[in-house]
C-alpha distance (Angstrom), angle and dihedral (degrees) to the residues before:
residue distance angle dihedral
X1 . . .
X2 3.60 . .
X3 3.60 119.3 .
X4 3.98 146.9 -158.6
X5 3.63 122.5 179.8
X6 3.88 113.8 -153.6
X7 3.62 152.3 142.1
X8 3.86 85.0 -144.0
X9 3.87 95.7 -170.3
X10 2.81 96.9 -166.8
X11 4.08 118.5 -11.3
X12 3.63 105.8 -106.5
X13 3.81 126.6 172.5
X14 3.51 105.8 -84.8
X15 3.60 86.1 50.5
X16 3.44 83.1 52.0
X17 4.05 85.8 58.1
X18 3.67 89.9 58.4
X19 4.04 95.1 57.6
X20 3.74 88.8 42.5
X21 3.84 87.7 53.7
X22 3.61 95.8 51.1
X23 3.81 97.5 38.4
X24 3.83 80.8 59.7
X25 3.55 88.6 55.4
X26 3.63 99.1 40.1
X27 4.01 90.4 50.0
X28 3.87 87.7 59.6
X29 3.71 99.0 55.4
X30 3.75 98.3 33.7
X31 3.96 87.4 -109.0
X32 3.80 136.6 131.1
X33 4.00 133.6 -117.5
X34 3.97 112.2 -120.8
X35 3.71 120.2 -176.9
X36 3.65 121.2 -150.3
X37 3.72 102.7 -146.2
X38 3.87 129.6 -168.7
X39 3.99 116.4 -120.7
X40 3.56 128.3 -175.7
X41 3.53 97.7 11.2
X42 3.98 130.1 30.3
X43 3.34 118.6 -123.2
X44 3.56 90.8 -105.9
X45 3.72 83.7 55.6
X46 3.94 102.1 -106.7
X47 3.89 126.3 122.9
X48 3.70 105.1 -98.8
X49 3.91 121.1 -102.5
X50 3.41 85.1 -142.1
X51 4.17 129.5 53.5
X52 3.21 121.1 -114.9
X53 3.91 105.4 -122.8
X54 3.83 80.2 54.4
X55 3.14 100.4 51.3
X56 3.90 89.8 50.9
X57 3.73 91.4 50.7
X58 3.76 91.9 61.7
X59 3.99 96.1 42.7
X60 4.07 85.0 52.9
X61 4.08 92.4 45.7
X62 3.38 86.8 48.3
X63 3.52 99.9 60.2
X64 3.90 106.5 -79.7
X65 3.56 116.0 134.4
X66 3.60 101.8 -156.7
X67 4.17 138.7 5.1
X68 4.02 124.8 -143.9
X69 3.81 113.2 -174.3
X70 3.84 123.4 -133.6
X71 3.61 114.7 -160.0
X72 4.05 136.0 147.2
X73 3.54 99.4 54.0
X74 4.13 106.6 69.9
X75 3.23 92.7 71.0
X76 3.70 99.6 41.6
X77 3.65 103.1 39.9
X78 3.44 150.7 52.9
X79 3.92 114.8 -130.5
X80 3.81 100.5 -102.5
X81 3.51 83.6 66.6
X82 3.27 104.7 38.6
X83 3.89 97.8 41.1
X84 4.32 84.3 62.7
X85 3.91 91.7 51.6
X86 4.08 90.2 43.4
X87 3.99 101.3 52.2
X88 4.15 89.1 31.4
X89 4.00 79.1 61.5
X90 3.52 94.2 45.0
X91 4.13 98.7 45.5
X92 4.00 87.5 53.5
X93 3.83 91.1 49.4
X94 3.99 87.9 58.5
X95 3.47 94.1 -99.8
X96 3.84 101.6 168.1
X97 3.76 98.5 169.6
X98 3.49 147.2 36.6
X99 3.58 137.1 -149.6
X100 3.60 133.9 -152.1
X101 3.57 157.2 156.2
X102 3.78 128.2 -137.7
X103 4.09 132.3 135.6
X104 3.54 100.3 -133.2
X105 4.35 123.5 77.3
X106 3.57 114.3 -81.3
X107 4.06 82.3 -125.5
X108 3.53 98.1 67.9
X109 3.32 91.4 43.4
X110 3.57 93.3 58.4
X111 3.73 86.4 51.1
X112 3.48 99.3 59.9
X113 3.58 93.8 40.4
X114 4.07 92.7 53.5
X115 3.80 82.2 66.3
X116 3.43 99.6 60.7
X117 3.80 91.6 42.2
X118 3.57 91.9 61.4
X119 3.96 89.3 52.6
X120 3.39 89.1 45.2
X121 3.82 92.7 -151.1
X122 3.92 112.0 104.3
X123 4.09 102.0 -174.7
X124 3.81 116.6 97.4
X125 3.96 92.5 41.4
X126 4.20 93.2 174.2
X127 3.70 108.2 -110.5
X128 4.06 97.0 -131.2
X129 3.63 86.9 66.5
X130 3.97 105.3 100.3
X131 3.70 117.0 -115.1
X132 3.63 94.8 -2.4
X133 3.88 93.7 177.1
X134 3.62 96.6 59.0
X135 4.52 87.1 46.6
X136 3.90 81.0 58.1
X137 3.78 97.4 40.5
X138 3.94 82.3 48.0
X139 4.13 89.1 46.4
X140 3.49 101.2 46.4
X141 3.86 97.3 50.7
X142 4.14 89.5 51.7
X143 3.62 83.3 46.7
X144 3.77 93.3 51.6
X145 3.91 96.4 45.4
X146 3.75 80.8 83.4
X147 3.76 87.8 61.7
X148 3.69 97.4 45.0
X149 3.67 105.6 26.3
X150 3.95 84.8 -127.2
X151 3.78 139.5 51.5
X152 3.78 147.7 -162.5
X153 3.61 118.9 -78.7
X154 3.81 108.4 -128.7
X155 3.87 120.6 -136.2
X156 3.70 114.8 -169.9
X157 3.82 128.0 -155.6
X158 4.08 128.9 -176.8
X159 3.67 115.6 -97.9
X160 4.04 111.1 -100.3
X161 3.58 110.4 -110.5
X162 3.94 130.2 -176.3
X163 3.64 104.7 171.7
X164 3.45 91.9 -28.1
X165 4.20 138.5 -9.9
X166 3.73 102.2 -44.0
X167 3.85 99.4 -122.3
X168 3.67 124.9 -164.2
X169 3.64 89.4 -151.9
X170 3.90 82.2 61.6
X171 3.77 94.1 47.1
X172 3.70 96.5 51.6
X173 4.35 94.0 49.8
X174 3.49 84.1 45.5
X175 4.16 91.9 65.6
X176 3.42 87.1 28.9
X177 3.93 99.0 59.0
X178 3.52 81.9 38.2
X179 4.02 106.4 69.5
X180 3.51 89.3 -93.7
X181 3.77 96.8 -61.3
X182 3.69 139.5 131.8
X183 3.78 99.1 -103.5
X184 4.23 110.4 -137.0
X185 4.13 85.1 -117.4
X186 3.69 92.7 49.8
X187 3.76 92.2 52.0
X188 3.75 87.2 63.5
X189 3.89 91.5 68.9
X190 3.49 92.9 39.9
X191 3.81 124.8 88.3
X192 4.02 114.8 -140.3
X193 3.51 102.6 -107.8
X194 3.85 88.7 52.0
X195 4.09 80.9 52.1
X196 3.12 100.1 51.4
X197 3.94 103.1 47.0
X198 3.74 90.0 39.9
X199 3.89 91.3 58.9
X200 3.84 87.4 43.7
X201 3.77 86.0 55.3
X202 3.92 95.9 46.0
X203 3.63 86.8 50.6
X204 3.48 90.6 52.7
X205 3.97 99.3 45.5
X206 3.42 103.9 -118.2
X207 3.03 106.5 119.1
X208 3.10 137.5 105.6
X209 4.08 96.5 43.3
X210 3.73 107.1 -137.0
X211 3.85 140.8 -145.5
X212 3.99 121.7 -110.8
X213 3.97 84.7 -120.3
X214 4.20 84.6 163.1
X215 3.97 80.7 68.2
X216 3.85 99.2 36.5
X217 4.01 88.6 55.9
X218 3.49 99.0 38.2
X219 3.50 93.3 59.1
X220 3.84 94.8 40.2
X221 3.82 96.1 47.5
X222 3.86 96.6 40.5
X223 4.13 99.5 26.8
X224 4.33 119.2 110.4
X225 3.18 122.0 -115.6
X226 3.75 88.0 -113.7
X227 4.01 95.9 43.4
X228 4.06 91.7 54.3
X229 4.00 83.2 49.6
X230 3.81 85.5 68.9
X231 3.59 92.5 56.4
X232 3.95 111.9 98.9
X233 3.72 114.9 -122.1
X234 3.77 100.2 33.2
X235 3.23 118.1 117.4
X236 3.80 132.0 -167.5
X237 3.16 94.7 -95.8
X238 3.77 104.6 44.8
X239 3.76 82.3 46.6
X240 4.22 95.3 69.0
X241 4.16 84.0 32.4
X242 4.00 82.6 60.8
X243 3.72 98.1 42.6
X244 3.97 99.8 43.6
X245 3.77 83.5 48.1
X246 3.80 96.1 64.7
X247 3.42 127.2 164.8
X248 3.72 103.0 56.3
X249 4.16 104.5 -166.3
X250 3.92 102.3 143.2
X251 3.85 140.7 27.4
X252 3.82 104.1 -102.2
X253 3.26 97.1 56.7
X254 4.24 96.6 58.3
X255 3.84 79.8 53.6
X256 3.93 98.0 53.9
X257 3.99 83.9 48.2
X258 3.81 85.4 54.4
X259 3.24 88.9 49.4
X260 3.47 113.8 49.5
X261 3.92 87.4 50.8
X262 4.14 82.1 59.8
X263 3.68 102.7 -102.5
X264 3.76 128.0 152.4
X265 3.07 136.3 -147.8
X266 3.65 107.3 -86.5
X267 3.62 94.0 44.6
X268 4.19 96.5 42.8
X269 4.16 78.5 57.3
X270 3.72 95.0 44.3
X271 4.17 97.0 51.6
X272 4.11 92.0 36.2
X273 4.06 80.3 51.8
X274 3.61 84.4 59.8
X275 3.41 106.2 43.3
X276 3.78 93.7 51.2
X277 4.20 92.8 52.2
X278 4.10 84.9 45.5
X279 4.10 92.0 -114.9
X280 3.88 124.0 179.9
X281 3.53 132.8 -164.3
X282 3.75 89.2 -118.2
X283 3.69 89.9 66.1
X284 4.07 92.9 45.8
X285 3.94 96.8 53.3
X286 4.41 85.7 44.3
X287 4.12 84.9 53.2
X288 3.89 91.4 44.2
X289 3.35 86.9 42.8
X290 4.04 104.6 52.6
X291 4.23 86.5 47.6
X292 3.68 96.7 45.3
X293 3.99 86.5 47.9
X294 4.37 83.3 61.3
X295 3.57 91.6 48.7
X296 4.01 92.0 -104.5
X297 3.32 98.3 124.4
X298 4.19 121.8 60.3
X299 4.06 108.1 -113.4
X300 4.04 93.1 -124.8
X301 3.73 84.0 62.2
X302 3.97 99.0 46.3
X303 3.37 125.1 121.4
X304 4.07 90.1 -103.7
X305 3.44 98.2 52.4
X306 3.85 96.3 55.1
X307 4.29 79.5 61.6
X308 3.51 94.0 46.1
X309 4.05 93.5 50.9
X310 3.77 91.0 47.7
X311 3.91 93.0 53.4
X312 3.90 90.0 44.6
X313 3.62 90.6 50.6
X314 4.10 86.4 48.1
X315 3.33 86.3 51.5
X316 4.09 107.9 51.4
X317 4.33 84.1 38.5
X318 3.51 83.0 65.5
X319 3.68 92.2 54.6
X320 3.91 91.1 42.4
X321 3.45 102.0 -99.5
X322 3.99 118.4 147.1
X323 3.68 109.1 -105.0
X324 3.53 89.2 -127.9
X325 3.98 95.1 54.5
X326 3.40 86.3 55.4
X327 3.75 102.3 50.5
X328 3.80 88.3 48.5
X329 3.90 84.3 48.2
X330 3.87 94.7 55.3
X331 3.90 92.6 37.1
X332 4.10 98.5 53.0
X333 3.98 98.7 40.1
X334 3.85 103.4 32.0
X335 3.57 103.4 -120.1
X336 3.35 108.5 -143.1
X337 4.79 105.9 -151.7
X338 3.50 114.8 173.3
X339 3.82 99.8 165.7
X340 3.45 99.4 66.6
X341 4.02 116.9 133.1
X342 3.84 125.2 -109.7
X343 4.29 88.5 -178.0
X344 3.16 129.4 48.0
X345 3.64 132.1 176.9
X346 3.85 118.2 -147.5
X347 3.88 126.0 -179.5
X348 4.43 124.9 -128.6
X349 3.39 136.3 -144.1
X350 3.70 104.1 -123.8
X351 4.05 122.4 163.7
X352 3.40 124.4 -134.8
X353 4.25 92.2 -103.6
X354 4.02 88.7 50.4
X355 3.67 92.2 51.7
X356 4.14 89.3 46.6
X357 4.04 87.5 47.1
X358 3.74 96.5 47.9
X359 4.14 83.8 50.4
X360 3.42 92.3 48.5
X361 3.84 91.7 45.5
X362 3.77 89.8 55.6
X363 3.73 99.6 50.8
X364 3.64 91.7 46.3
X365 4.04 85.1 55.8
X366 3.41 106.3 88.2
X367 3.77 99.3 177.6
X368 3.61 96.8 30.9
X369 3.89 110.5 133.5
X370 3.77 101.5 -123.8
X371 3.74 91.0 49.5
X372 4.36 81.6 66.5
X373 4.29 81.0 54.4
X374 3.32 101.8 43.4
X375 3.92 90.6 59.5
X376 4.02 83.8 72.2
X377 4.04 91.9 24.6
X378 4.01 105.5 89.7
X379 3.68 84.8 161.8
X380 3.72 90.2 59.0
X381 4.06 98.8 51.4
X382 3.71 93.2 160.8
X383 4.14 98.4 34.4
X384 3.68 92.9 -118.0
X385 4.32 85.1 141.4
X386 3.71 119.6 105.9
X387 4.36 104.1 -0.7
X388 3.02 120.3 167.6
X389 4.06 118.5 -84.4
X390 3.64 145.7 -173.9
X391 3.51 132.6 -163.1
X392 3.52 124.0 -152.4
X393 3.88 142.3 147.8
X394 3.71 109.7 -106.6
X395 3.79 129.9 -147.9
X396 4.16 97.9 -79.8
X397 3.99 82.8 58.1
X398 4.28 87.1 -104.2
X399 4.03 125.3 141.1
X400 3.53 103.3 -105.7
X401 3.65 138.4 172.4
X402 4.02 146.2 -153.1
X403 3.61 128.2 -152.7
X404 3.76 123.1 -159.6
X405 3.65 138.6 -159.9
X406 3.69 108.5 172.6
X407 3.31 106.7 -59.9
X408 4.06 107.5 -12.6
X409 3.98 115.8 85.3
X410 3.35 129.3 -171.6
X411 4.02 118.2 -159.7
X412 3.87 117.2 -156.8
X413 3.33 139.2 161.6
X414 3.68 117.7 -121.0
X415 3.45 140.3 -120.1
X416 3.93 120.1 -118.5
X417 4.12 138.7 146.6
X418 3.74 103.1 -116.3
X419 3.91 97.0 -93.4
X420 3.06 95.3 53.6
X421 4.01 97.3 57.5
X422 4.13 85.3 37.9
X423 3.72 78.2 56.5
X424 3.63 98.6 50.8
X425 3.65 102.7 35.6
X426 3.64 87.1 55.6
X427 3.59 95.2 60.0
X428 3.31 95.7 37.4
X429 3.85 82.8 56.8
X430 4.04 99.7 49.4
X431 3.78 87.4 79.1
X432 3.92 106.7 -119.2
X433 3.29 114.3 27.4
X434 3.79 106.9 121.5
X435 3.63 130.6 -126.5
X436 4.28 131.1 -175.0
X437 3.51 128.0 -170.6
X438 3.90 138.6 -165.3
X439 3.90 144.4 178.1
X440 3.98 108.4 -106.0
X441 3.88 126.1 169.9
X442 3.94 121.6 -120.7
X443 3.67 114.7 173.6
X444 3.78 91.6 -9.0
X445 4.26 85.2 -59.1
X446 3.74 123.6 127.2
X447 4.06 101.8 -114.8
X448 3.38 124.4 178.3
X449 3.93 115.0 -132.9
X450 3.88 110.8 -150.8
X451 3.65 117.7 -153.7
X452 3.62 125.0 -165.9
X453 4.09 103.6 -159.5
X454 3.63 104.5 -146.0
């Protein structure tokens, strides 16, 4: 099989180029041209202008023999992961080639892309490099021909231009700014099939797709501290941009909040993705997880290793050495940590009256869970084991938490040597790995045992 992998909204004519190329190929070997095409979520982790059964109609009128859909990871993950799970899928289909565009030689791609395949870590490809999706589309699969014992054979044609890279993002303004039609200028990059189903579609109303932004600002205006820290791709930061932000009641403003916290783009997309299809980190590191378990994902990327860097990087901070340095350190020679922590128990500052209203709270809870414990607890006379906690960064940037008991909360920041919040910040700050809390007793003092659930 030939293959294509593309959001393709909509088909214009240099992704018309691409099915020409592999029906070229596929008429030589008696084969037949499948495109892999995004639904639900864009690689770039938008809602498609376009819908999907539309968007397959065109690719198949244009000269596609057959259309698989790719959804549940664009909204999840970032493209070094979900690049590994998408050409994995294709090699096992019989994929035997691959077609795409880029304007620089396939050779120096290659080049560039042998460097990351020696790190074996494909995330932070550096944005001046040209074409950096294809270099990790041509990176993963060497990587993967370990896996397989064979790989896809890449086959590289020049970008279409016509006055410029014909962009889809351009297209779709275009109509937009338009009243929702087909400008005559447009039309020019368009073939007719993709015409005629996209006026059939603006006729209809469906496009553009749209956000659930009822969801996205519900949970944003009304969401805990601690609750939006289970939400992949929120950072620290972003999390205190979010909350001093509040009232969420239109689009721009989410973005601002994104930005301020230093998001781009891509990312901003990726973690309002997530909050609109109710994600959690939880569910992130289990997908990782199951892929890296079928040798899809590369090791320095695994779940583990994103732990083990943030403890080294604990570790040399508290010997004064630049975070970065450190990173670079554990990236280039493979640092191999297998001491690193998954608990960690961290002190509070709780007055006297707190301590008496979190009592009181518990006896008044009748059904409350660690009331059922304490029965067989005599350590725990006043049920103060196991409560529920969140952890959070607060507005000063410090690892804080909040206990509940029904409806009291108590916020506090917690107590930590300085490794240990390095550690914890860090993690907190890759994005999705997930971390649980709870009350536990030591020495008849409320502690607060931090779990990091990898």
């Amino acid at each position: 099989m030939i293959g294509i992998s593309a959001d393709f909204d909509p088909v214009h004519k240099g992704h018309v180029k691409l099915i020409d190329k592999a029906r070229e190929l596929a008429d030589k070997n008696s084969s037949e041209v499948v495109i892999y095409m995004n639904k639900g979520f864009s690689a770039n982790h938008a809602p498609f202008f376009t819908p999907f059964e539309a968007r397959k109609r065109m690719a198949l009128e244009n000269g596609a023999d057959k259309v698989v859909a790719i959804e549940g990871l664009h909204h999840r993950l970032t493209l070094a992961y979900s690049v590994p799970i998408r050409i994995a899928m294709m090699i096992e289909d019989g994929v035997t080639d691959y077609v795409d565009a880029a304007n620089v030689n396939p050779s120096k791609i290659e080049k560039y892309s042998k460097k990351f395949v020696k790190q074996g870590i494909f995330v932070g490809i550096p944005r001046e490099l040209p074409n950096r999706n294809v270099i990790r589309w041509f990176a993963v699969n060497d990587f993967l021909e370990q896996k397989y014992n064979k790989k896809m054979k890449f086959h590289i044609i020049p970008e279409l231009e016509f006055d410029g890279k014909i962009s889809g993002r351009e297209i779709r303004k275009s109509i937009v700014e338009n009243d929702m039609k087909i400008p005559d200028l447009t039309k020019e990059l368009l073939p007719e099939p993709t015409i005629r189903i996209l006026e059939e579609e603006l006729e209809k109303g469906t496009i553009p797709s749209k956000r659930n932004w009822k969801n996205i600002y519900m949970k944003l205006n009304q969401s805990s501290r601690g609750d939006l820290m289970k939400t992949p791709y929120l950072s620290g930061n972003a999390l205190n941009a979010i909350i001093n932000r509040r009232m969420y009641r239109e689009e721009e403003s989410v973005w601002a909040a994104f930005r301020r916290a230093g998001y781009g783009p891509v990312l901003t997309r990726l973690a309002i993705s997530a909050l609109e299809e109710n994600v959690t980190r939880a569910e992130i590191a289990s997908l990782m997880k199951s892929y890296e378990e079928k040798g899809v994902i590369p090791p320095e990327q695994s779940v583990q290793r994103v732990v083990e860097r943030a403890w080294y990087i604990a570790s040399e901070n508290e010997k004064g050495i630049d975070a970065f340095l450190a990173n670079e350190t554990f990236k280039e020679d493979k640092i191999a940590i297998d001491d690193f922590p998954l608990t960690i128990e961290a002190g509070l500052s709780l007055t006297s009256f707190e301590t008496k209203k979190i009592e009181k709270s518990i006896k008044n809870d009748k059904n409350n869970e660690s009331d059922k414990n304490n029965e067989s607890d005599k350590s725990d006379k006043n049920g103060f084991n196991g409560l529920k906690t969140d952890i959070y960064v607060d507005n000063d940037g410090k690892i804080a938490c909040q206990i509940k008991i029904n409806k009291f909360k108590v916020k506090t920041r917690l107590k930590l040597p300085a490794k240990e919040v390095t550690y914890i910040r860090y993690l907190i700050d890759s994005l999705f790995i997930p971390i649980s809390a709870k009350t536990i007793l030591n020495d008849n003092k409320i502690r607060i045992q931090i779990t990091i659930n990898i």
